[in-house]
N, C-alpha and C positions, 0 to 999 in steps of 0.2 A: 411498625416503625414508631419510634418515640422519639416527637419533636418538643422541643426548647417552648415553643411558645405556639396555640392553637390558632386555628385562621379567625377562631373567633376573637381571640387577644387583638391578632394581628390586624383584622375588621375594625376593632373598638378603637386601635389608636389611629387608624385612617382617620376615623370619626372627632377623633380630639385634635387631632394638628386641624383637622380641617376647621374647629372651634378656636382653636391657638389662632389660625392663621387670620381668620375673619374677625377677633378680637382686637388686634395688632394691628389692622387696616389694611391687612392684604386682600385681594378680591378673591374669595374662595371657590368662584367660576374658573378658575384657573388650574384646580386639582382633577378638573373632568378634564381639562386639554394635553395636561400631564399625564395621564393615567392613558388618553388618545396616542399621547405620545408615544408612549411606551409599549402598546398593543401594535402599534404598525413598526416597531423598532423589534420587538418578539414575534415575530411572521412563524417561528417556527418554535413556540412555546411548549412545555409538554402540558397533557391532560392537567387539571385542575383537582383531580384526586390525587394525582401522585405528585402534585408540587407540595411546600412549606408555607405556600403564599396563595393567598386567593389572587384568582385570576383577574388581568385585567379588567373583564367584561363587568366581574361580580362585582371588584372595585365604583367601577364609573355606575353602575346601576347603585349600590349602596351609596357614592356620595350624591350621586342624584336624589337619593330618596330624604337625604339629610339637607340639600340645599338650602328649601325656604326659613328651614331655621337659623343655617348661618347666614342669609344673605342679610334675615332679622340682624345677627350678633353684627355683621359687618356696620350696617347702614349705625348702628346705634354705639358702633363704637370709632365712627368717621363722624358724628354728629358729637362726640364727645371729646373730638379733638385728636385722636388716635393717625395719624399719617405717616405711614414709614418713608415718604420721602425717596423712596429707591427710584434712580434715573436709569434706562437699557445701558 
């Protein structure tokens, strides 16, 4: 099967919005509750070798593993004035 774009691409820009996000002033803790989100919303997802997309699970473990770095990028770009200002 030949896909568009590898789960490692697809890995990598997990990894940059999660840098975008924490940049901009968003709390990047919040892509593990979305990624939670979506693992209990695909209760009947198919296997992880035969999808296009890495799996929830592999997701929330990979931006966990990236976290302390963005929570660095967040904290230093809320001290730098960065506030997106979004109300619920």
């Amino acid at each position: 099967m030949l896909l568009p774009f590898s789960r490692t691409q697809k890995t990598e820009a997990d990894l940059l919005g999660l840098d975008y996000i924490a940049w901009a002033g968003f709390d990047p803790g919040a892509a593990i509750e979305l990624w939670r989100n979506m693992a209990a919303a695909q209760r009947r997802a198919p296997p992880e070798f035969v999808s296009m997309h890495p799996g929830a699970p592999t997701r929330i473990r990979d931006l966990q593993a990236q976290m302390p770095e963005a929570m660095r990028t967040f904290e230093a770009a809320r001290a730098a004035g960065h506030d997106p200002l979004c109300e619920p």
